[in-house]
C-alpha positions in Angstrom: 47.5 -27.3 24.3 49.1 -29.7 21.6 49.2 -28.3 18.3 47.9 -30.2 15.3 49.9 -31.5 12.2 49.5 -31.3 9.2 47.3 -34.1 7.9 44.8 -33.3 11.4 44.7 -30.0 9.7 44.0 -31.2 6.4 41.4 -33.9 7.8 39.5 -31.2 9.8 39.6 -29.0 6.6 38.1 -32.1 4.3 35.5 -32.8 6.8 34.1 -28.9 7.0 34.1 -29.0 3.5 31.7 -32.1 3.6 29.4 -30.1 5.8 28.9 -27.7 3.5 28.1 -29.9 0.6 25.6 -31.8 2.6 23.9 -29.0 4.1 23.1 -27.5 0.4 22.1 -30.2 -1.1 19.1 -30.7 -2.5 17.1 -34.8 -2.4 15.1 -35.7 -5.1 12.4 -38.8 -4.9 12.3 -40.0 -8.7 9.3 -39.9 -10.1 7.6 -37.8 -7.8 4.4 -38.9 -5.7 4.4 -41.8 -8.0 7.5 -43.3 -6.8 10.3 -46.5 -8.7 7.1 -48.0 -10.4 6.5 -49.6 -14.0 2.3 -48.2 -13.0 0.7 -45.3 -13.5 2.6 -45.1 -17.1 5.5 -42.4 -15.1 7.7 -41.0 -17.8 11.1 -40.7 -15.9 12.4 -38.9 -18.7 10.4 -36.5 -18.7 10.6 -36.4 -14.8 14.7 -36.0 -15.2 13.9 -32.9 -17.7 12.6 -30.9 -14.9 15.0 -31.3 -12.6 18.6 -29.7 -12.2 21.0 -32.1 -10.2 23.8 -30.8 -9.2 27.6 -32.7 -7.4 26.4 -33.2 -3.4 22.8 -34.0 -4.3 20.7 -37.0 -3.1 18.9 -39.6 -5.8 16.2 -41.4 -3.6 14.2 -44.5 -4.9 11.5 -45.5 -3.4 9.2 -48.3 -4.0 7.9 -51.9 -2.6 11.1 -53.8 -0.9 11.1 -56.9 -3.5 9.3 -56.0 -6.2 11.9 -53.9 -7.6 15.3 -53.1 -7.3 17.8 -50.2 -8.6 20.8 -51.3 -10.9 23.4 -48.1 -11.6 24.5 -48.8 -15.0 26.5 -48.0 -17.9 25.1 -46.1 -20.7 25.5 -49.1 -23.6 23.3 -51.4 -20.7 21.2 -48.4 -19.8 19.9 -48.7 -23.8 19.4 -52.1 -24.1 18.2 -52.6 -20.4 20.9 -55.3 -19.6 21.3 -55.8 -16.1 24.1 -58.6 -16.1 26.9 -56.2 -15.6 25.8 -53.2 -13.0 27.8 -50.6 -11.6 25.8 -50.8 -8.2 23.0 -52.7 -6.9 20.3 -51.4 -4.4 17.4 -53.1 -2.8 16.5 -51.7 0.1 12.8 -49.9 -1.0 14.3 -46.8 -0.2 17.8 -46.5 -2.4 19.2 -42.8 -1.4 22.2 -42.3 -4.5 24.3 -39.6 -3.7 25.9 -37.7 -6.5 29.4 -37.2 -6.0 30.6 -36.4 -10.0 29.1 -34.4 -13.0 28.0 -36.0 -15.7 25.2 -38.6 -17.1 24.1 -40.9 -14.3 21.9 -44.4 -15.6 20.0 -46.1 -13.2 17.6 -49.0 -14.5 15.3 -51.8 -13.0 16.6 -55.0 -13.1 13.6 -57.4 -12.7 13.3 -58.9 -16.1 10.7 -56.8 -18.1 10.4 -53.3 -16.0 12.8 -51.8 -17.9 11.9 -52.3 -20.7 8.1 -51.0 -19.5 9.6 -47.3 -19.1 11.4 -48.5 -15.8 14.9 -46.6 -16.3 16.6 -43.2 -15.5 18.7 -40.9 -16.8 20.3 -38.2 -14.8 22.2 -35.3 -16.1 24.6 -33.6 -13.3 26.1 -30.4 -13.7 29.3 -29.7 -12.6 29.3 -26.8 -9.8 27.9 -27.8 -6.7 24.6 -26.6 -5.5 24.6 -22.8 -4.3 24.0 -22.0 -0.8 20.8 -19.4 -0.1 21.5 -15.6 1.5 19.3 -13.6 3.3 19.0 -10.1 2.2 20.2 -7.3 5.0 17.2 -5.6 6.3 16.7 -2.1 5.1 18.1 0.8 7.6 15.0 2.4 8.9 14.8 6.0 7.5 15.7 8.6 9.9 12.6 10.9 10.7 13.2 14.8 10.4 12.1 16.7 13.4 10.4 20.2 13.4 11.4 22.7 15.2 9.5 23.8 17.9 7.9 27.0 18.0 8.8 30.2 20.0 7.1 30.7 23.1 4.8 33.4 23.9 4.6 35.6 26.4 1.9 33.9 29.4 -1.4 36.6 30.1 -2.6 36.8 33.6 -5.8 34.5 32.8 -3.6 32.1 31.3 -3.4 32.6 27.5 -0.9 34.5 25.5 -0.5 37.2 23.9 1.9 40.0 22.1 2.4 42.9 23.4 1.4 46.2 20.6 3.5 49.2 20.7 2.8 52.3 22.1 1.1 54.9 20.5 1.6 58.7 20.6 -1.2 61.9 20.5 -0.9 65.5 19.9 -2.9 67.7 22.1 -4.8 70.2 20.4 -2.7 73.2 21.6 0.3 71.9 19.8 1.6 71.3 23.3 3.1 68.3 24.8 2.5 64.4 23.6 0.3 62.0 25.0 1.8 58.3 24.9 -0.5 55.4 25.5 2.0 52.4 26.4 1.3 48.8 25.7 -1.8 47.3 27.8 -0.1 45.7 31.2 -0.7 42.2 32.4 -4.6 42.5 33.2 -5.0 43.9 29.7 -5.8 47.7 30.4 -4.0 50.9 28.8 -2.1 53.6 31.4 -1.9 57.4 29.9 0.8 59.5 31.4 0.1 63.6 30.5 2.2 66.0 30.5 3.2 69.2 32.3 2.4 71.7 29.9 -1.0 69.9 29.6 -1.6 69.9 33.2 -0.9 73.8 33.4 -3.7 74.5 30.6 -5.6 72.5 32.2 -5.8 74.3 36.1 -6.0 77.7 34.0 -9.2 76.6 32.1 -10.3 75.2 35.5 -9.8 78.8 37.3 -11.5 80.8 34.5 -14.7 78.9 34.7 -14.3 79.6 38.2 -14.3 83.0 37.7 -17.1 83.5 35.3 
């Protein structure tokens, strides 16, 4: 691959830099809906006033091919609507100007009479070229907090859940041994254990009604 000199470099540099001017700037038809006209009473003045031109914008005139014309001027012809000496002449009906300096632009009508009927324009251009438009980054989405999940409980045998009590302890009425009463089992029922010494004055009380 051949590499480029200098002025390619330069050329290709000069020729981006025209891209970007063209593709921010902004065309303005003068005088709005109403057109280049001497009807409808069009102050282009006032017109100019609420505009902002800026260097790389586009001046568009548009009106009948033949009955008028547009005649860039200087300002001393712009005041007394002299047309015999103009900077430019365009004819075509639709006359796009582009604005390649800052400063006061004078553009008139040079069929005998229209300027003088209101038919001229004064354009102030600033000098910085037209900002281009950004888009705003979207937002991050905000991260959603999760809750933690809850403990699991113990399955019963017909399917629902439940926490096991804990045992609980008796005193016999002889001061003897303890009765403990566990935690229900799976099918929800109690098991009592007793206890030796229990069981022995138990079978005693058993044999002396026995006896009597």
């Amino acid at each position: 691959m051949q590499r480029m000199g200098g002025s390619a470099v330069i050329a290709v540099v000069l020729a981006l830099a025209g891209m970007v001017a063209t593709s921010s700037a902004a065309v303005y038809k003068v005088g709005g809906a109403s057109g280049w006209t001497i009807l409808g009473n069009v102050n282009y003045t006032d017109w100019a006033g609420k505009n902002t031109f800026h260097v790389g914008d586009i001046i568009e005139f548009k009106y009948p091919q033949g009955i008028h014309n547009v005649l860039e001027v200087k300002k001393a012809d712009y005041n007394s609507c002299t047309n015999s000496t103009p900077i430019a002449t365009h004819t075509s009906g639709d006359d796009k100007v582009t604005i390649k300096s800052p400063g006061h632009r004078f553009f008139i009508c040079g069929v005998p009479g229209h300027c003088a009927a209101g038919q001229k324009l004064n354009v102030r251009v600033l000098k910085t070229q037209r900002p281009r438009s950004s888009v705003a980054p979207s937002p991050a989405p905000a991260a959603s907090a999760s809750a933690p999940a809850p403990a699991a409980a113990s399955p019963r045998a017909d399917g629902q859940t439940a926490s096991t009590p804990p045992a609980a302890s008796t005193t016999t009425s002889d001061g003897g041994a303890t009765t403990s009463a566990p935690a229900p089992n799976a099918n929800g029922a109690g098991i009592v254990s007793v206890g030796y010494p229990a069981f022995v004055a138990l079978a005693v009380a058993v044999s002396m009604t026995m006896l009597q």
